[in-house]
N, C-alpha and C positions, 0 to 999 in steps of 0.2 A: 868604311875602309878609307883611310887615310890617304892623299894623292900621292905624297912624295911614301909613304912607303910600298904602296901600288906600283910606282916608278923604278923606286929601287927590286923591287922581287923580278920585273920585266927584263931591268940591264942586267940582272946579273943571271938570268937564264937564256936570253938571247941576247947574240955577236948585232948590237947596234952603233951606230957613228953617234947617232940624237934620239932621241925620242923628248916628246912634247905631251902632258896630260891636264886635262882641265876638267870639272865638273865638280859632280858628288856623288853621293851612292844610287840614287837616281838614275844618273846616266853620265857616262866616262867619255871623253872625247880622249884618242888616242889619235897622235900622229908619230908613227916611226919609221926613223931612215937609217939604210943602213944596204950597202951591195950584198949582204945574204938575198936580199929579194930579185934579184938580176935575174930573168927571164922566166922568171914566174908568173903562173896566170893568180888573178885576184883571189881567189878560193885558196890557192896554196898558200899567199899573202897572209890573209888573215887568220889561216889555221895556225900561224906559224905564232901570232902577238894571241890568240885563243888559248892556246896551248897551255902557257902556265898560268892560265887565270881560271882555268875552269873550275880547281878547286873552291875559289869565291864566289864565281857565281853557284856552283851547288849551293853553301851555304848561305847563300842570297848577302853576300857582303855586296854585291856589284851585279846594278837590276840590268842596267843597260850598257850597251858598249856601242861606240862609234869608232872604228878603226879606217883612218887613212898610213897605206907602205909608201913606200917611195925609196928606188935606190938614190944614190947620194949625187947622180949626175940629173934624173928625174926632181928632187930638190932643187936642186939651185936655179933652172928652169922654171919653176912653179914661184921660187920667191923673185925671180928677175918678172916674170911677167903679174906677181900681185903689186910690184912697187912703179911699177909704171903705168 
């Protein structure tokens, strides 16, 4: 499975600001932001970026996933303190 069309099937089924994808079929590294995740615990997080992918994983397009949420005030927090 191809990243940027991974990426595109994700924005256009969930309300995100950003998402960030890296890997291969191997294993996906997902990072998405976006206030849909605002007071949600982590389980509802990731069910939410699971959701439309499950089709690929059944079909073993996508073996592994690594999903980091984060709303978009949690963001800017995480990039102020990785650049200092």
């Amino acid at each position: 499975m191809k990243i940027e069309k991974l990426k595109l099937h994700i924005q256009n089924n969930v309300p995100l600001e950003k998402i960030y994808l890296k890997g291969n079929k191997d294993h996906i590294h997902i990072i998405a932001i976006g206030n849909i995740f605002q007071n949600m615990k982590n389980i509802e997080k990731q069910k939410i970026i699971y959701k439309p992918l499950t089709k690929y994983i059944i079909k073993k397009k996508i073996h592994a996933i690594t999903i980091e949420t984060f709303t978009i005030k949690e963001w800017e927090k995480k990039k102020i303190k990785n650049y200092k």
